[in-house]
N, C-alpha and C positions, 0 to 999 in steps of 0.2 A: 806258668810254663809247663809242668807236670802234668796240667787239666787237659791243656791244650793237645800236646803231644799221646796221652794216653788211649785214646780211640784210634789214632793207626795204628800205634805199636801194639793194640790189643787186637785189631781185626788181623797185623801180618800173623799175631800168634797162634790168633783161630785158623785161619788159611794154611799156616804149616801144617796143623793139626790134621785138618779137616785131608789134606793131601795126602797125609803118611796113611791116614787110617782108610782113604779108597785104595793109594795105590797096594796096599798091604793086602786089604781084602778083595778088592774087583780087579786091581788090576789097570792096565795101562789106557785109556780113553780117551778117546781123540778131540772131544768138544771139551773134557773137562782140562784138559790141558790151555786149551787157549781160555778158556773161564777163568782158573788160576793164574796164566800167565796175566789176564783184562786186568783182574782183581790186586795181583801182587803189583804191577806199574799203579793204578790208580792210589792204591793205598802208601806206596814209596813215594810217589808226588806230596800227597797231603803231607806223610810223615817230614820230608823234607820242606815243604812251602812251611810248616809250624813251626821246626828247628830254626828256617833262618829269622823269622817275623820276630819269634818271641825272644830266640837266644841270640841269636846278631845284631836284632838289631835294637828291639825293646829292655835287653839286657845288657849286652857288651857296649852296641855303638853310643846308648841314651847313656849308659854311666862312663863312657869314657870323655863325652863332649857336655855330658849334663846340663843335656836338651831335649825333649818330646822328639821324637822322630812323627816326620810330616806323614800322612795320612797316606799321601799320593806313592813314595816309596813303596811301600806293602799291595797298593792296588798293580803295580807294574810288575810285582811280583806273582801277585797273584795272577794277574792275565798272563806272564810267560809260563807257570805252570799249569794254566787250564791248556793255551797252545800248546805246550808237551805232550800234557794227557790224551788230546785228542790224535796229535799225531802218531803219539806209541800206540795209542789201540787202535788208528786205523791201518797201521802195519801187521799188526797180529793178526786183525779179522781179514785185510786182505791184504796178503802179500805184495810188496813192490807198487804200493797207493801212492808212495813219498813223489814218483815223477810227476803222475798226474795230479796230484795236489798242488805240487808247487807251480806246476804249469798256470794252473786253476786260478792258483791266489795271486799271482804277478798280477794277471787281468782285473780281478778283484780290486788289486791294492792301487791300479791308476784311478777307476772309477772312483773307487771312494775316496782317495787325494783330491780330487778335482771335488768334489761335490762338498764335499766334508773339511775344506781349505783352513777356517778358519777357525774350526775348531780343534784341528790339529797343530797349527800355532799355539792356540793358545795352551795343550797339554803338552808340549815341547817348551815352553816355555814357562811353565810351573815346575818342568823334570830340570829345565836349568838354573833355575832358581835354588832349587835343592841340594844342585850338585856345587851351586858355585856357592852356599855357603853365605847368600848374602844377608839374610838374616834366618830368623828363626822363631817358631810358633815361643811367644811371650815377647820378643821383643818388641822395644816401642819404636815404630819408623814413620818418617813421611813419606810421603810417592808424590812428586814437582811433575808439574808436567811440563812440555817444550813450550819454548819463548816464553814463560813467564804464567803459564797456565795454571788452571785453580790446581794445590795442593791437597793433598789429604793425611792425616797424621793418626795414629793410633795404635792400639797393641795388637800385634799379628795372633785371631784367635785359630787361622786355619788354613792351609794351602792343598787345595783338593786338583782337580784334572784339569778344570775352565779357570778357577777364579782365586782366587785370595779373600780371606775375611777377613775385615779392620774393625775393632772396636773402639769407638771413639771416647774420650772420656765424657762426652755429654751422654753416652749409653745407644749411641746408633750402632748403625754395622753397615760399615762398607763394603760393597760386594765389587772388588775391580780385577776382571778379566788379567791373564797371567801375561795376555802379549800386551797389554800396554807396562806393564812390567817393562815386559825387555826394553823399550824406546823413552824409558822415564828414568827424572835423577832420583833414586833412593840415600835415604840418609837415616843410617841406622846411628839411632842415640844409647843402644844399648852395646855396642860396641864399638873399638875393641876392650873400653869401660863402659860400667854401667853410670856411671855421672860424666854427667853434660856442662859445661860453662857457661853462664847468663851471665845478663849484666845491663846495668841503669845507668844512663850518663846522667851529671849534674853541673850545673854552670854556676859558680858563684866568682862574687865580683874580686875584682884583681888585687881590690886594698887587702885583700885576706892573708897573712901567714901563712907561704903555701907548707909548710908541716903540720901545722896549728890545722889545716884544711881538711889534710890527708889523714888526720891522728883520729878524729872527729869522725868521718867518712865511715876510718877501717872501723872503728870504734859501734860506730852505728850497725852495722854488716856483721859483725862477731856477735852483735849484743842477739841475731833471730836464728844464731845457728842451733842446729838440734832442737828449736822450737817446733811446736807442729806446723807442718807446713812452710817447713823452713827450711834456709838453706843446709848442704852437710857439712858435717868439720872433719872429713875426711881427710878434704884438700882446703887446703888455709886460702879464704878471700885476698883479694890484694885491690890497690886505689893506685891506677896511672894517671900522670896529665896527659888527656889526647890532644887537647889543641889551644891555642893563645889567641881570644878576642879580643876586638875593641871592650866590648863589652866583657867578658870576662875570663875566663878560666873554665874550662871546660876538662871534667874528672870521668875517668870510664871508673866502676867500682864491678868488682867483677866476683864471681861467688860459682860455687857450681852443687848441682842437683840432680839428683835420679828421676829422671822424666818419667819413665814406666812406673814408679810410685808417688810422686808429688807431683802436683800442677805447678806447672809453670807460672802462671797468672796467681796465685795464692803466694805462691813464693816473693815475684817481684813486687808485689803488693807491700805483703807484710817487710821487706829491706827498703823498700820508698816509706813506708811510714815512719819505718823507723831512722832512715835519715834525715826526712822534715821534723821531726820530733827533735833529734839531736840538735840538728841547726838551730829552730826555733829557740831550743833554750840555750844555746851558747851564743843568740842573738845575732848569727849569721844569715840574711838574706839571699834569695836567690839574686841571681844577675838579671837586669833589667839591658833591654835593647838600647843602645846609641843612636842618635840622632846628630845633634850637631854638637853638644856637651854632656857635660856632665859633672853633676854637683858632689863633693867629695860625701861620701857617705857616712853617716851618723853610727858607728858601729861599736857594741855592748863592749868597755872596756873592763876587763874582772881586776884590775888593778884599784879603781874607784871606787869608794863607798858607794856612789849615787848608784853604779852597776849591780855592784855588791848586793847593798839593800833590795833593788829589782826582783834580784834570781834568788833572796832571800824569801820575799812575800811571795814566790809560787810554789814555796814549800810549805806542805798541809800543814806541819806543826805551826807555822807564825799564820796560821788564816784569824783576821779579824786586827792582827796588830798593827799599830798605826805606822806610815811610813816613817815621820819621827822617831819612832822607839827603834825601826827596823836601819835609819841610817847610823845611831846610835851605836847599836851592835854592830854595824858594818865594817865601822873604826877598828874594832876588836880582835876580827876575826883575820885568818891568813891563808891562802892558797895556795894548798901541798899540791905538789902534783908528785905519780907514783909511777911504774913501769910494770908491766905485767908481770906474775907472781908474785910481788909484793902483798904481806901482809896488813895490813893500814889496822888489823882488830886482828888480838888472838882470846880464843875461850877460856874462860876460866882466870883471866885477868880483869884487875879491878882499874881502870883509867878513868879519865875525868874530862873527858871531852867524846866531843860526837861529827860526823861529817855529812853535810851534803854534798851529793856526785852533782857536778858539772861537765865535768867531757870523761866519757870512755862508759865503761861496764865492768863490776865485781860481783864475786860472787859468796854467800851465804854460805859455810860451808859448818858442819856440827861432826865433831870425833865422836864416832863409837864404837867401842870396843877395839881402842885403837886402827880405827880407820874413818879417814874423810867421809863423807857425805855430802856432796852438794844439795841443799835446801829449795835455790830460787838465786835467781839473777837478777842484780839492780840494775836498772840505769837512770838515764840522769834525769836529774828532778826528784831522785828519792834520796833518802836520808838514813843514815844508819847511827847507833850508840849513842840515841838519847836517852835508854834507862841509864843510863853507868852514869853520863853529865847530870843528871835533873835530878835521880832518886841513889845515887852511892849503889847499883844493884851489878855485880861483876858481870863480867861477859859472856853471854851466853850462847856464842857461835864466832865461829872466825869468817873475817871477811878479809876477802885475796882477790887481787887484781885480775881481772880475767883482760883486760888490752892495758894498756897503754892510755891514762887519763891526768885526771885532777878533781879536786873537791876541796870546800872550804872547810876548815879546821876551826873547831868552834869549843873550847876549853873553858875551862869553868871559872879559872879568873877575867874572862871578855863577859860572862853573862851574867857572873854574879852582882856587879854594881849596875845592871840593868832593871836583873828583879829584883832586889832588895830596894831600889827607889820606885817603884812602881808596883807594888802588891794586886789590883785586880788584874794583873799581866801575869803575875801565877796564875791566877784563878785559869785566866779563859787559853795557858799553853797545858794547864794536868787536863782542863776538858780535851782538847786540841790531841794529846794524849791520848789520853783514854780511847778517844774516839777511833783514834786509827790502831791501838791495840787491840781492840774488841774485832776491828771489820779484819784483821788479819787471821783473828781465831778460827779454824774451822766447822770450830762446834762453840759458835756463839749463842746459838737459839736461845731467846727467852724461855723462864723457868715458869710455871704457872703461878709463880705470887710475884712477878715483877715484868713489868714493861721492860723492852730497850733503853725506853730512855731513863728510868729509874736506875738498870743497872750500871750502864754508861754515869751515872750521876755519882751509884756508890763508889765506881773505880777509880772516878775522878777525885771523890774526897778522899778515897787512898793516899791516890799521886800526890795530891797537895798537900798531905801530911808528913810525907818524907821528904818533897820538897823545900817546904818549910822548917825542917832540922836540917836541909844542908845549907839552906840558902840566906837561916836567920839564926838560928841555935848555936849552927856547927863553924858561925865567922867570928 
């Protein structure tokens, strides 16, 4: 602001100067009179066009709305102080100009109306644009055109005299004239918030639980917020029924997003994945079209062993063990279900069972220095507190509900007459072990005197060595 302004305020100062010290010494002259009068209006124009650019409007207006002031403002500023300057110094140099100029420029101003039509449209309608405030250089907008015409969407990089600049997030740049502005629907996603509401319908079949449906859903949609590329938890998701088929049940699942920095298409991607993910393993089906019947659906009961043991073998600790063993343990185990904030594990406690998640999402959380930390986020299909059941090792992180779920409760009196009648069933759940302890280390890297799979081997005859003091020694 100081840079700007200091060339006038330093030429009016030389000009004072310069004036005292003729009229002091020479005296009163007649051309240098109008020289100083040329010189003091041109340099009071600048001074003033620089005061308001940088301090009205790059100063006051941009931090009182805390927004770029558009480009085109300042040029309209600037043409009405060149029109000034020229009018004040053609009055100085000749007296009484102002009739016959204006006379002049009326004629002027029809000729070039008519000729120049449409490009005065379209800078009348970039200056309205501005004025009415309808968006603003960074926001992200679409421009629809009439009856259903091609759209265009993107972050406004620039609104100059003709045109508008769109940057598209594929890295184009759309260049759309300001009068199709004025006759187009605009839809600014960056206000009057910066998040936008999306949303994925789903249709599952009508035998379903509708809470059981909707738990699962929200559950799914909580478990990618604040993921990258995911949605925000600004404003909490929500799961309505929008409508009632033959065929099934139809769920709007609704979530909302800062368009000008997440893609849209990333987002409903990564909340579709992860509701096929949830369904899949809570053994929910999408809904199938109606024809003339339909056959009662075959759906994953978590009450049964036969289910049980299922959604048992696609958790990585039982890979390889036979279904037998796994309906075995199926008998054993019981399905908590929890509400969000619920602690299901706290740190620093010694307990004796372990769960795997089947519906909802928790989260990994470690105290330090007396304060939380979240770690990482489970969801379903994963497993948590099998050091504490298998090896007696306390708890080394708390695990707290982040929705509204369930998981099966697997204690140490359900597994231990599993393992102890079946010995190479230790063996291959400390490898099973091992395995998925190592690939969660960060700094797993092998050492230069051992393989992966050596090291993996040593950790596993660890595990089976405490396993075996609780599961043969310590009964």
């Amino acid at each position: 602001m100081l840079r700007a302004t200091a060339a006038p305020v330093l030429g009016l100062c030389l000009l004072a100067l310069l004036d005292y010290w003729i009229r002091s010494s020479v005296g009163r002259m007649m051309y240098w009179d109008r020289a100083a009068s040329l010189a003091c209006i041109l340099l009071s124009i600048s001074l003033a066009h620089q005061l308001i650019c940088s301090v009205a409007l790059d100063f006051l207006l941009a931090k009182a709305t805390g927004r770029q002031v558009p480009k085109i403002l300042k040029h309209l500023i600037g043409i009405a102080a060149v029109v000034a300057a020229i009018l004040l110094s053609a009055n100085v140099l000749y007296s009484g100009v102002y009739t016959s100029l204006l006379a002049l420029s009326s004629v002027i101003a029809v000729v070039i109306g008519l000729a120049l039509r449409p490009i005065i449209l379209d800078i009348f309608s970039g200056l309205s644009a501005n004025l009415d405030a309808a968006f603003h250089i960074g926001d992200w907008i679409e421009i629809s055109g009439r009856n259903g015409g091609v759209s265009y969407t993107g972050w406004v990089e620039e609104i100059n005299w003709r045109t508008t600049h769109l940057k598209t997030r594929s890295g184009n740049l759309i260049i759309c004239p300001n009068s199709t502005l004025s006759i187009s629907v605009i839809t600014n996603f960056s206000s009057p918030s910066r998040l936008s509401r999306y949303d994925i319908r789903v249709e599952l079949p009508p035998e379903i639980d509708l809470e059981r449906a909707r738990r699962i859903l929200l559950a799914a949609v909580q478990a990618t917020l604040d993921v990258e590329n995911g949605p925000s938890s600004e404003k909490a998701p929500d799961v309505l029924i929008t409508e009632l088929k033959a065929s099934g049940v139809e769920y709007w699942i609704r979530f909302w997003l800062d368009p000008a920095s997440q893609s849209q298409d990333f987002a409903q991607d990564l909340v579709s994945r992860s509701v096929l993910r949830h369904l899949q393993f809570a053994g929910i089906p999408l809904a199938e079209k109606v024809i003339l019947h339909r056959d009662k659906r075959a759906l994953l009961d978590m009450a049964t062993p036969a289910s049980r043991a299922e959604v048992l073998g696609r958790a990585a600790l039982f890979n390889g063990v036979q279904t037998s063993v796994l309906e075995r343990l199926a008998e054993r185990i019981s399905l908590h279900s929890f509400t969000m904030g619920d602690n299901l594990i706290v740190q620093g406690t010694q307990d004796n069972e372990m769960y795997l998640l089947v519906e909802g999402a928790v989260d990994v959380i470690v105290t330090v220095e007396d304060k939380d930390v979240i770690i990482t986020r489970l969801q379903v299909g994963q497993y948590f507190g099998e050091m504490s059941l298998l090896t007696g090792e306390p708890r080394t992180a708390t695990i707290r509900a982040a929705t509204d779920g369930a998981a099966y409760r697997i204690d140490r009196d359900a597994v231990a007459p599993v393992l102890e009648s079946d010995p190479p069933l230790m063996d291959l759940i400390s490898r099973n072990l091992a395995e998925r302890n190592l690939s969660r280390q960060a700094k797993a890297a092998a050492s230069q005197d051992e393989t992966p799979g050596e090291k993996c081997e040593g950790f596993a005859s660890v595990l089976l060595g405490k396993m075996m003091g609780i599961f043969r020694g310590g009964r």
